[in-house]
Biopython code that builds the backbone (N, CA, C, O; Angstrom):
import numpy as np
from Bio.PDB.StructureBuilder import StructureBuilder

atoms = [
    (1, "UNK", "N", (20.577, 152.506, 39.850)),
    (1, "UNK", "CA", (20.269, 151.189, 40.378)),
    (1, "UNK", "C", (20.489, 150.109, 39.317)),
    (1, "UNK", "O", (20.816, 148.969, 39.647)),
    (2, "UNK", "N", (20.322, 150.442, 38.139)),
    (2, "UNK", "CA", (19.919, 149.426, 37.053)),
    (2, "UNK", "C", (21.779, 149.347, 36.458)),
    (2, "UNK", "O", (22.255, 148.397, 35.836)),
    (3, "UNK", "N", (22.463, 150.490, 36.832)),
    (3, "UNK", "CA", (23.844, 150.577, 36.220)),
    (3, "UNK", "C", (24.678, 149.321, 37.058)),
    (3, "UNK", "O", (25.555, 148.594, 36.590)),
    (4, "UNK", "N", (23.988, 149.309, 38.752)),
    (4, "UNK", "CA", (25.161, 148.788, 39.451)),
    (4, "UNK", "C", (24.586, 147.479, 39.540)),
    (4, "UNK", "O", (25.219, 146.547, 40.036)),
    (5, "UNK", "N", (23.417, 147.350, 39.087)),
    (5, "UNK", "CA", (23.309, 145.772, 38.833)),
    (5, "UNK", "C", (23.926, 145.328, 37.615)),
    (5, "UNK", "O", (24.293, 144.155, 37.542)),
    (6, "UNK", "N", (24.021, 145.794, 37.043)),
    (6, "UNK", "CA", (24.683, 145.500, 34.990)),
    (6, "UNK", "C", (25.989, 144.931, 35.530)),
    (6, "UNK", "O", (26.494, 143.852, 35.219)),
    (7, "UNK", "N", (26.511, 145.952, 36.502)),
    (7, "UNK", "CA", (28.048, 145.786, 36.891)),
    (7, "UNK", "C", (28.658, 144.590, 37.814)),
    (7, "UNK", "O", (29.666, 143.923, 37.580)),
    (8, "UNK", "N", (27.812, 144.506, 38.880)),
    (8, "UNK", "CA", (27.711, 143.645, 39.304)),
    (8, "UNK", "C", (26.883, 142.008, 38.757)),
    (8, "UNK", "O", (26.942, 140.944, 39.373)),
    (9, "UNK", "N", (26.362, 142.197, 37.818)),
    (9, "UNK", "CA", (26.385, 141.158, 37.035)),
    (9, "UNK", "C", (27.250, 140.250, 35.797)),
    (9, "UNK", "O", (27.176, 139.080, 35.420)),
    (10, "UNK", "N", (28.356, 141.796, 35.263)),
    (10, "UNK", "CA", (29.262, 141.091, 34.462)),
    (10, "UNK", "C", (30.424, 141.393, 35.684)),
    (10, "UNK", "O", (30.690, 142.282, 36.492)),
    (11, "UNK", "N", (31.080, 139.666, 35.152)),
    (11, "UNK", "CA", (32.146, 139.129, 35.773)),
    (11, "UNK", "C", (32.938, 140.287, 36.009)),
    (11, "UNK", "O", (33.718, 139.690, 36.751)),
    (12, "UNK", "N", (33.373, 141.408, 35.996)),
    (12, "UNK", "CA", (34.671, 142.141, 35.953)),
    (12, "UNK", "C", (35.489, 141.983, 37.379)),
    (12, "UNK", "O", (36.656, 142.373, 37.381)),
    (13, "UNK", "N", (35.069, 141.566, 38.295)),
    (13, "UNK", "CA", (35.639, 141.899, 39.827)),
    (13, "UNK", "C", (35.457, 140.663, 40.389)),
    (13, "UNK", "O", (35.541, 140.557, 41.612)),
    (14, "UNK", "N", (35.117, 139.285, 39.396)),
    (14, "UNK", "CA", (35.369, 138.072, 39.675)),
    (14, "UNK", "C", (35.403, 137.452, 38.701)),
    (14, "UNK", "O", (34.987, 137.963, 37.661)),
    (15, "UNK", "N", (35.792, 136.447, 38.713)),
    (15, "UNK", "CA", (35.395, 135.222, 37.488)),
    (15, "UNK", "C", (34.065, 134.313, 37.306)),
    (15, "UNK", "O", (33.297, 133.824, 38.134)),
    (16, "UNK", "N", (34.091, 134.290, 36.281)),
    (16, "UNK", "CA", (32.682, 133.433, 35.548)),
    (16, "UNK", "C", (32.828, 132.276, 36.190)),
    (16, "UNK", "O", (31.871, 131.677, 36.681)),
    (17, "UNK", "N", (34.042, 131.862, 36.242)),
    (17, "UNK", "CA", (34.466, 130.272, 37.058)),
    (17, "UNK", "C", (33.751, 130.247, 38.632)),
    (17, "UNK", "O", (33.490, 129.257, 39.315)),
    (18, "UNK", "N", (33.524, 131.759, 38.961)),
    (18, "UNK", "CA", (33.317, 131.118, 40.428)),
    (18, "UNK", "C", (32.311, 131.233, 40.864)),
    (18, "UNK", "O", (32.088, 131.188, 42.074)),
    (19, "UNK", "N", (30.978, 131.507, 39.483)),
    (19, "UNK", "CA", (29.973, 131.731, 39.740)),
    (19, "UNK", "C", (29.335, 130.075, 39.763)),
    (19, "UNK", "O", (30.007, 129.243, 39.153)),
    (20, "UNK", "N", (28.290, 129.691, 40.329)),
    (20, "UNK", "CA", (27.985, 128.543, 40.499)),
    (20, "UNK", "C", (27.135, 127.953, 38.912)),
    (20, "UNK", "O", (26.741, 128.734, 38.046)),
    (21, "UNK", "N", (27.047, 126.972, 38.863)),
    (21, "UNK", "CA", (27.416, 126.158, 37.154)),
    (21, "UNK", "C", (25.883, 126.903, 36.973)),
    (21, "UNK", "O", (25.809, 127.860, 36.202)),
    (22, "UNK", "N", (24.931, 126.541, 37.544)),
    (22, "UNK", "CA", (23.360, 126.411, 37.451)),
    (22, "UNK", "C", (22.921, 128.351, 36.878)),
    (22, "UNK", "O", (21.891, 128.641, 36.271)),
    (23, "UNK", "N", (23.928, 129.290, 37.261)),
    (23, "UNK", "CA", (23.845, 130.615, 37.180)),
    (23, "UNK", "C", (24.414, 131.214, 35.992)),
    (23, "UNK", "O", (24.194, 132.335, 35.535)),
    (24, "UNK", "N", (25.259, 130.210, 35.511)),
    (24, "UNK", "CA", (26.618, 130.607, 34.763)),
    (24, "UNK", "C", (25.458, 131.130, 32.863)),
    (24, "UNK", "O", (25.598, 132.091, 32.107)),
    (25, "UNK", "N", (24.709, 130.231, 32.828)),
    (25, "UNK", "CA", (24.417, 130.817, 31.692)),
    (25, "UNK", "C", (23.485, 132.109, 31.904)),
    (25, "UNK", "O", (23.625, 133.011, 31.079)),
    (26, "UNK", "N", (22.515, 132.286, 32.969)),
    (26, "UNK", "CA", (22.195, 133.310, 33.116)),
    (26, "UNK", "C", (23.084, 134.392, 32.973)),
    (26, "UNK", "O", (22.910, 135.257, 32.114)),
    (27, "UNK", "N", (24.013, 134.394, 33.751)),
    (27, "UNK", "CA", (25.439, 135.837, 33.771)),
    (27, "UNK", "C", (25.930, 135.584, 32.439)),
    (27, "UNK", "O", (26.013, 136.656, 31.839)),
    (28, "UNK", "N", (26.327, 134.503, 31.659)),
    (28, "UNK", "CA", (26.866, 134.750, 30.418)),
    (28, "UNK", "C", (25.310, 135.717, 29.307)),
    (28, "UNK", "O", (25.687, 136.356, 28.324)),
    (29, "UNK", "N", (24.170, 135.694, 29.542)),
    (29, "UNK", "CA", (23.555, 136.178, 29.133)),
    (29, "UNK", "C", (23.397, 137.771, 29.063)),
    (29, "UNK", "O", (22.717, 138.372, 28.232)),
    (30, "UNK", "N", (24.070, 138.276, 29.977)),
    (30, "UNK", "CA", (23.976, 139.869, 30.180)),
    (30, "UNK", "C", (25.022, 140.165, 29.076)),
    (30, "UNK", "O", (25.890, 139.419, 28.622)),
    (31, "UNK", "N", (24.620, 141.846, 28.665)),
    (31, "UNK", "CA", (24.709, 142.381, 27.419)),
    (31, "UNK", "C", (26.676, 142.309, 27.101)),
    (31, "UNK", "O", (27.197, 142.006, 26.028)),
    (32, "UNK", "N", (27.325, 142.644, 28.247)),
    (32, "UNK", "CA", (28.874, 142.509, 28.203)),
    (32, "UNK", "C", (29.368, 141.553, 28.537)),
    (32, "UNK", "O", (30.516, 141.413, 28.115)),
    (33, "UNK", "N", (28.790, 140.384, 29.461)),
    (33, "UNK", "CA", (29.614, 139.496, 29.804)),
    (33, "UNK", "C", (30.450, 138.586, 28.677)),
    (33, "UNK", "O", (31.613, 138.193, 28.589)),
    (34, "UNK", "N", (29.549, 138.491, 28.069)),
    (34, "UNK", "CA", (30.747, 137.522, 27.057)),
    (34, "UNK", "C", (31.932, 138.069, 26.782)),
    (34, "UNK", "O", (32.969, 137.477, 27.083)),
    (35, "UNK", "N", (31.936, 139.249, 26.186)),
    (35, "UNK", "CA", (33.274, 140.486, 25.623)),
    (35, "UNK", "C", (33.944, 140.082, 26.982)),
    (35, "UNK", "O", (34.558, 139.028, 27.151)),
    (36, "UNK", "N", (33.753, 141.031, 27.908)),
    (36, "UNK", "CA", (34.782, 140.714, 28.830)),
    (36, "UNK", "C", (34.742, 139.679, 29.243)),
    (36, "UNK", "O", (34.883, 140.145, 30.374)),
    (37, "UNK", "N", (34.660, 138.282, 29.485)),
    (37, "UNK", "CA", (34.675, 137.278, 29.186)),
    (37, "UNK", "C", (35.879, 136.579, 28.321)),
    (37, "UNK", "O", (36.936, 136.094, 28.726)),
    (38, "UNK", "N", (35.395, 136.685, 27.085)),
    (38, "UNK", "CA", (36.301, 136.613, 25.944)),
    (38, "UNK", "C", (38.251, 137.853, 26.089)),
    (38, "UNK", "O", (39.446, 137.588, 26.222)),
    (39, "UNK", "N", (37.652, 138.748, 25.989)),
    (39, "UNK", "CA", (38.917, 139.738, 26.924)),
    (39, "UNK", "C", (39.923, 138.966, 28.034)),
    (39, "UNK", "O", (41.150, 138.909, 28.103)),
    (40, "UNK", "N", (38.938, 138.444, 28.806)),
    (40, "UNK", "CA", (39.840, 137.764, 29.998)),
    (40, "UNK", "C", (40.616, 136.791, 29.468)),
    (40, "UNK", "O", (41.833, 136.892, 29.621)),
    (41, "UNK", "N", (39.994, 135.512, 28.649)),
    (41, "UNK", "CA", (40.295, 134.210, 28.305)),
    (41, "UNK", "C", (41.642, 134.535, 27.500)),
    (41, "UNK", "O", (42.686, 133.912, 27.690)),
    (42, "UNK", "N", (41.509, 135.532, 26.623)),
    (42, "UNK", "CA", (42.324, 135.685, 25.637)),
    (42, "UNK", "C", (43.943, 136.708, 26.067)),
    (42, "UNK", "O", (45.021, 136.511, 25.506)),
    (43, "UNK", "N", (43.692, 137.795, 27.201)),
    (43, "UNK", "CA", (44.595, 138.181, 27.381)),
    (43, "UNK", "C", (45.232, 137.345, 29.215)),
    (43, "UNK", "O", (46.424, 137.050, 29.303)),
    (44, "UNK", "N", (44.462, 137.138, 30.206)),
    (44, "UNK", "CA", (44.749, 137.000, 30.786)),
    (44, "UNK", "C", (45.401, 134.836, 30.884)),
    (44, "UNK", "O", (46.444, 134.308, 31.270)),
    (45, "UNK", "N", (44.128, 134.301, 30.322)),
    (45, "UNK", "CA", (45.062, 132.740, 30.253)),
    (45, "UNK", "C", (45.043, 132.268, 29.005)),
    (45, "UNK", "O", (44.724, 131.137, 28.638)),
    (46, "UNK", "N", (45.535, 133.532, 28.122)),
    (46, "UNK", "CA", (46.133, 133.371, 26.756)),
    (46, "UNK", "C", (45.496, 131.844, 25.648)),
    (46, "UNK", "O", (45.933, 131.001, 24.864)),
    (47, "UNK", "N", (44.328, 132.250, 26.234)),
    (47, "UNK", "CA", (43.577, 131.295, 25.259)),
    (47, "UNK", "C", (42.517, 131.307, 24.103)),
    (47, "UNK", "O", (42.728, 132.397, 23.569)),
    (48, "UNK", "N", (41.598, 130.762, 23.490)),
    (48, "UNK", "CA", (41.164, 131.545, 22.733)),
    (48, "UNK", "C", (39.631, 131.243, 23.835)),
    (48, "UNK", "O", (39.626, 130.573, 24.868)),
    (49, "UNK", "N", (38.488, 131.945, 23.231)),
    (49, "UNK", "CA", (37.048, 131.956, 24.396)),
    (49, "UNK", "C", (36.436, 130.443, 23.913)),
    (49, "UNK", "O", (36.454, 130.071, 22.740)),
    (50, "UNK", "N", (36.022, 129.835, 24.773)),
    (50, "UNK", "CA", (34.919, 128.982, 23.656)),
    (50, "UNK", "C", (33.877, 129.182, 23.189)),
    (50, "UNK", "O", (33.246, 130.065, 23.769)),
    (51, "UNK", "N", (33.239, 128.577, 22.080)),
    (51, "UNK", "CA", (32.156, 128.598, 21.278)),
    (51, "UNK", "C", (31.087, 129.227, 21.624)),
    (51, "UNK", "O", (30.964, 130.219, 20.905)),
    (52, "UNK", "N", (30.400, 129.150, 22.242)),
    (52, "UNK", "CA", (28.847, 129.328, 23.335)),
    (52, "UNK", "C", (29.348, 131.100, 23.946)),
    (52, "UNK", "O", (28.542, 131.973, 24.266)),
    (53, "UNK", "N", (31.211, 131.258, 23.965)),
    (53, "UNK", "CA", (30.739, 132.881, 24.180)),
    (53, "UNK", "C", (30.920, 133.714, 23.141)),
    (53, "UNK", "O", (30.620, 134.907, 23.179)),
    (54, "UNK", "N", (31.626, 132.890, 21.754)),
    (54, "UNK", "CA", (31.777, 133.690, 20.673)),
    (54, "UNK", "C", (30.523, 133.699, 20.038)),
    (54, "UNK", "O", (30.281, 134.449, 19.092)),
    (55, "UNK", "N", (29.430, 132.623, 20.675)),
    (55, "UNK", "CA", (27.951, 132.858, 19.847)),
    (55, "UNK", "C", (26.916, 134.051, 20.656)),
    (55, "UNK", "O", (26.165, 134.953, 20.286)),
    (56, "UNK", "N", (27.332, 133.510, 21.877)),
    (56, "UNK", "CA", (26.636, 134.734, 22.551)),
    (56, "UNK", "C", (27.011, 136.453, 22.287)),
    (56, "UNK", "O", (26.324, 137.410, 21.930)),
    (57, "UNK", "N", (28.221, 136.311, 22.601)),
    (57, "UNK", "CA", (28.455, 137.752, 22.310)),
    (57, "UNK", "C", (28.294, 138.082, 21.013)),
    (57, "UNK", "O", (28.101, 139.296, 20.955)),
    (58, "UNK", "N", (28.270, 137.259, 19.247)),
    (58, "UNK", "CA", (27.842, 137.724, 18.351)),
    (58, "UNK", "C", (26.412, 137.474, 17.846)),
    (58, "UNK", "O", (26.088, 137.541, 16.660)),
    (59, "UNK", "N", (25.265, 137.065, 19.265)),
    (59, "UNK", "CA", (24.073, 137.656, 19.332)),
    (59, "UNK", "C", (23.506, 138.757, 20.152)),
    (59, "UNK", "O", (22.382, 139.245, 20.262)),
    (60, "UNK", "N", (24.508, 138.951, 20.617)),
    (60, "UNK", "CA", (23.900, 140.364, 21.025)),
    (60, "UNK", "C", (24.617, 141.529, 20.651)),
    (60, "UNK", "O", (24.406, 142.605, 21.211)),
    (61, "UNK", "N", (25.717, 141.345, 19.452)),
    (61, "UNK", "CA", (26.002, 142.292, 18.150)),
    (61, "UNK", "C", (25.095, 142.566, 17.110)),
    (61, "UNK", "O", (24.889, 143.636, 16.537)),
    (62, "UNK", "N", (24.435, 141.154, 16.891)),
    (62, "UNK", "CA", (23.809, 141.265, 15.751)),
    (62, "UNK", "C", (22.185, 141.897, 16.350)),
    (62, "UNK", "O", (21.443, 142.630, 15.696)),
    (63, "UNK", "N", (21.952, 141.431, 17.592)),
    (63, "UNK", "CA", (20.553, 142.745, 18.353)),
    (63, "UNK", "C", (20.702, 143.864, 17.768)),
    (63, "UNK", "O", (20.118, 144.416, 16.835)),
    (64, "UNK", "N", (21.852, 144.227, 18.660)),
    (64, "UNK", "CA", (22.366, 145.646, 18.489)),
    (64, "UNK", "C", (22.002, 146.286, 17.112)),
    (64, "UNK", "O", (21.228, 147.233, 16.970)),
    (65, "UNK", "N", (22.684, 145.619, 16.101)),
    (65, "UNK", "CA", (23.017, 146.065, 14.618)),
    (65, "UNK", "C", (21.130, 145.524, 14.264)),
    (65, "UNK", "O", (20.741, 145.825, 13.135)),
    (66, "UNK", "N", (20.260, 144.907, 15.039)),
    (66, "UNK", "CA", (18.979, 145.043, 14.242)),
    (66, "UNK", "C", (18.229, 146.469, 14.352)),
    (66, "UNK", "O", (17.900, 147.393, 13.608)),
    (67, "UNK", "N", (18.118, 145.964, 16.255)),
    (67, "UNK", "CA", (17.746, 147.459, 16.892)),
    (67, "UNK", "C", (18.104, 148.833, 16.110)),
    (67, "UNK", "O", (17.308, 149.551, 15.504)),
    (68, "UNK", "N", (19.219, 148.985, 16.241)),
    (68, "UNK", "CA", (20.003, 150.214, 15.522)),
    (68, "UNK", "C", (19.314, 150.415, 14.408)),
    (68, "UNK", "O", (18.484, 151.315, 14.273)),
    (69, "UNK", "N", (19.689, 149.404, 13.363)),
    (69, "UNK", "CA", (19.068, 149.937, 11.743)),
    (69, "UNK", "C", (17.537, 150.426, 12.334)),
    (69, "UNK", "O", (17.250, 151.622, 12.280)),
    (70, "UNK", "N", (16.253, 149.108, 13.087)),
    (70, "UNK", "CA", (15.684, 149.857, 13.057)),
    (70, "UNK", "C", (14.814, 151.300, 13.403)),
    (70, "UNK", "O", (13.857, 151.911, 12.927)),
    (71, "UNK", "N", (15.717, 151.429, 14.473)),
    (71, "UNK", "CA", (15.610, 152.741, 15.005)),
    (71, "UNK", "C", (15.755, 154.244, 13.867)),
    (71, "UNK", "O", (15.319, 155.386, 13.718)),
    (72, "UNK", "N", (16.664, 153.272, 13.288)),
    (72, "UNK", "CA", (17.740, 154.412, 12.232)),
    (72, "UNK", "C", (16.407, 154.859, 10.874)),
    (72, "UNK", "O", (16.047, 156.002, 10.592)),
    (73, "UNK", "N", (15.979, 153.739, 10.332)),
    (73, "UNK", "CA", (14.829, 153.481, 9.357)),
    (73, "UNK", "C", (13.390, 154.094, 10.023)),
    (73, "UNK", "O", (12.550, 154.738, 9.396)),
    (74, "UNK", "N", (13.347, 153.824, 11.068)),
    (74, "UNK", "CA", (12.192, 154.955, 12.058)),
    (74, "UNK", "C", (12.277, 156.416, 12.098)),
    (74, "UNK", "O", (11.527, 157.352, 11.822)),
    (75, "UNK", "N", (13.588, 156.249, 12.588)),
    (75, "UNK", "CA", (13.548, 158.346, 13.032)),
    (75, "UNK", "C", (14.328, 158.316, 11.470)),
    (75, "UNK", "O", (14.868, 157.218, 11.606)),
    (76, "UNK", "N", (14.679, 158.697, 10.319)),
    (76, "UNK", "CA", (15.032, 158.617, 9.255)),
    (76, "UNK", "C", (14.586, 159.961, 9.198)),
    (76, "UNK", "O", (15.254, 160.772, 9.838)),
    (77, "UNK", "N", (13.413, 160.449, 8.450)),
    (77, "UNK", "CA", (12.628, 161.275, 8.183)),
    (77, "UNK", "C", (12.889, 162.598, 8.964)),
    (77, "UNK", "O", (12.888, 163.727, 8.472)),
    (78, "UNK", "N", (13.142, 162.222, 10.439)),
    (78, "UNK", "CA", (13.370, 164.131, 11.335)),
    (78, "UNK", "C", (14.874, 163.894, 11.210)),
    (78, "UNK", "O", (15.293, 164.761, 11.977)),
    (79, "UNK", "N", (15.960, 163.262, 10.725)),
    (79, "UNK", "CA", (16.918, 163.551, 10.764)),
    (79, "UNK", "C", (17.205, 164.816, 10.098)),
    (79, "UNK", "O", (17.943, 165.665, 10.597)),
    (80, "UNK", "N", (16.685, 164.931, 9.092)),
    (80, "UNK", "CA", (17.010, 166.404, 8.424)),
    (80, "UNK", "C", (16.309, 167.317, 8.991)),
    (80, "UNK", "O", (17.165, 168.151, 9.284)),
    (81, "UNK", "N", (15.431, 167.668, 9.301)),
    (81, "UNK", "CA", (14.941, 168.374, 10.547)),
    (81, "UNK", "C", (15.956, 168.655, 11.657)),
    (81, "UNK", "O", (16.183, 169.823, 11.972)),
    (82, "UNK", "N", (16.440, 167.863, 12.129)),
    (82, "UNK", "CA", (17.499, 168.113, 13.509)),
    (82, "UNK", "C", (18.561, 168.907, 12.892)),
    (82, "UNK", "O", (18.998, 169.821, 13.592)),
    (83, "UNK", "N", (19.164, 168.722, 11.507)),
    (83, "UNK", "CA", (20.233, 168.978, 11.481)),
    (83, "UNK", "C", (19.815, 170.389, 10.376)),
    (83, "UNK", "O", (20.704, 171.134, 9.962)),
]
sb = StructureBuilder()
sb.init_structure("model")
sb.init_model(0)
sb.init_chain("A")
sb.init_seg("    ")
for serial, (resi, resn, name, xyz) in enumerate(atoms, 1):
    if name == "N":
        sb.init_residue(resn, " ", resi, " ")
    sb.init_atom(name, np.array(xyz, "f"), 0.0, 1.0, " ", f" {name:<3s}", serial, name[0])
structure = sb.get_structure()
């Protein structure tokens, strides 16, 4: 349930353009939309993305890369255990 809303929330099977203005930053807010987003702008009308999605999408890289470390700095300790 939670997959086919993700999906149906990033643009892939429409455009960001045809979502209505008042929504548009909500949907640019989900975890892929910007990338594919940016993907589209750049291969399909050969442009570069603007600003607001190269910031978005490199805040929710830099989540990622917090989350991660601290997950990584948490379970640290049973890693040698597992392996």
């Amino acid at each position: 349930m939670c997959l086919a809303m993700l999906f149906w929330l990033t643009p892939i099977v429409y455009e960001l353009a045809s979502v209505p203005e008042r929504f548009r930053l909500l949907i640019l807010l989900g975890p892929m939309t910007p990338f594919i987003v940016a993907y589209e702008q750049i291969f399909y009308y050969r442009q570069w993305p603007d600003p607001a999605v190269w910031a978005i999408a490199f805040m929710h890289a830099l989540g990622a890369l917090v989350v991660g470390s601290l997950l990584f700095v948490a379970f640290e300790p049973q890693f040698t255990e597992q392996l």
